[in-house]
C-alpha positions in Angstrom: -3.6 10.8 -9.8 -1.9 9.9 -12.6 -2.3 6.2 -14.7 0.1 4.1 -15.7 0.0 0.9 -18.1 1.8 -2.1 -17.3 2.5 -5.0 -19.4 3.2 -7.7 -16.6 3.3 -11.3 -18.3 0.1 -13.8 -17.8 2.4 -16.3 -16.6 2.8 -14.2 -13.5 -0.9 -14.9 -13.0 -1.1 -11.4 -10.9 -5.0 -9.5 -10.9 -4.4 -5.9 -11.3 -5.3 -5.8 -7.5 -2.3 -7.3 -6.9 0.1 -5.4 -9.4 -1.5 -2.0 -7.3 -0.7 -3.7 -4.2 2.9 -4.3 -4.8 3.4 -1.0 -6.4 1.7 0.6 -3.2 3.2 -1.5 -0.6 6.6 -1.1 -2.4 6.2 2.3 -2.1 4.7 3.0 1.8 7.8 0.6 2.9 10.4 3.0 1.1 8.3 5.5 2.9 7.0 7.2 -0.7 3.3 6.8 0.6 1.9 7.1 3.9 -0.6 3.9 4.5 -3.6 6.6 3.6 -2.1 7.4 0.8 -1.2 3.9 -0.6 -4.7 2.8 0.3 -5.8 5.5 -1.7 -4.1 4.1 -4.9 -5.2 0.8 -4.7 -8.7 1.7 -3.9 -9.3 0.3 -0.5 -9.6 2.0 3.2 -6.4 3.0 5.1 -7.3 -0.4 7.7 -8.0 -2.8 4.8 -4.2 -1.7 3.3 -2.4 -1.9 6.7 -4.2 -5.7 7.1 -3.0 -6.8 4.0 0.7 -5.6 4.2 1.7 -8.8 5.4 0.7 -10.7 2.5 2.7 -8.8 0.4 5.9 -8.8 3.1 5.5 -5.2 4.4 5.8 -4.7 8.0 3.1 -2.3 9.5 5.3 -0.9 11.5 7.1 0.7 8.9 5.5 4.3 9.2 7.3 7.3 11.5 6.2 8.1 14.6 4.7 11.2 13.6 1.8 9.1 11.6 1.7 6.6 14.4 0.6 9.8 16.3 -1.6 11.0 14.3 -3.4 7.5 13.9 -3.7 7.5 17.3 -5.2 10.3 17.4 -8.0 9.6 15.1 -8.8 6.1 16.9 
């Protein structure tokens, strides 16, 4: 995985868990990432990612079928 250096002003008042999160959750909805993968990046499990979504205005419904599946699946 590769790094990458922001400079994001401290008036923002954004933690870099929140920075990761918009990045990740930017990139799941424009369907980049799949949620395992975006959970990855950010550093938290695939569950913890999809519950949080909302809080950063990402639907969880936003995956293909084909992962729907395959989370099924694994329940």
């Amino acid at each position: 995985m590769n790094t990458i250096t922001l400079k994001v002003p401290e008036s923002l008042q954004l933690s870099n868990f929140d920075v990761e999160m918009i990045v990740a959750t930017k990139l799941y909805e424009d369907g980049k990432l799949s949620s395992g993968q975006a959970a990855e990046m950010v550093g938290v499990s695939k569950r913890t990612f999809i519950e949080l979504l909302g809080k950063y205005g990402v639907s969880v419904f936003g995956y293909d079928f084909e992962e729907l599946q395959k989370d099924l699946e694994n329940v």
